[in-house]
N, C-alpha and C positions, 0 to 999 in steps of 0.2 A: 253123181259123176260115174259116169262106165270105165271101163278100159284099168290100167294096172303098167305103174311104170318103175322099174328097178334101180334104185338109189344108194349109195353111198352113202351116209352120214358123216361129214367129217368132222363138224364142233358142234357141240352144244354146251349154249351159255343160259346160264339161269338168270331170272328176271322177277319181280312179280308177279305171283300169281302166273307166271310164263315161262315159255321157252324160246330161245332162239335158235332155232337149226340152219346149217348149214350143208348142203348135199350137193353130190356131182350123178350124173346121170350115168349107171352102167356101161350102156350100150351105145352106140352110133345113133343116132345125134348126138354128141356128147356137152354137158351146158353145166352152169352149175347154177342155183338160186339159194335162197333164203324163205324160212317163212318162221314165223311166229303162232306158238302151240299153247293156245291155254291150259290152263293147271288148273282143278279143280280139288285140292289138296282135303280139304276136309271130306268128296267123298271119294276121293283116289280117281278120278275120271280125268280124260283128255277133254277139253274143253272145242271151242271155235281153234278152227284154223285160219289164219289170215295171211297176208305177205307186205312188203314196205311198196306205195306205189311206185311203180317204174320195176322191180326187181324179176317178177314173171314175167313182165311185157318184152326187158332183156333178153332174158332166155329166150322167149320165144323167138323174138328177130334173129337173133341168131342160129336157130335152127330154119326159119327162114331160108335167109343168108345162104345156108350150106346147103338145103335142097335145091336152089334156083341159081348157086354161084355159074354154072352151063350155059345159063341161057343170058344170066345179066351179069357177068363178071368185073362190074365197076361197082355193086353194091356196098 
């Protein structure tokens, strides 16, 4: 993945073997999502990153949403 986007953390909840984070987006487009952070405890490593289906496809609509609200204002 290219590019680089500025986050907020505002919970993290411990899991198995995991993390669950929760983030809001710095800057305009503003959104917030969730993803889930593997743990690799025995050798101190970040694992996969994954997210809950539907929670990034969110965010994204709604960035969406707010780019195109001008042109289609009933979205």
């Amino acid at each position: 993945m290219t590019g680089h986007l500025d986050i907020t953390v505002h919970q993290i909840y411990g899991a198995t073997d995991a993390a669950v984070v929760f983030a809001v987006s710095k800057k305009d487009p503003k959104f917030h999502t969730s993803v889930i952070v593997g743990i690799d405890l025995d050798n101190k490593k970040i694992g996969d990153v994954g997210a809950y289906e539907g929670s990034v496809e969110g965010a994204i609509m709604t960035v969406y949403v707010m780019a195109y609200e001008k042109d289609s204002p009933h979205m």
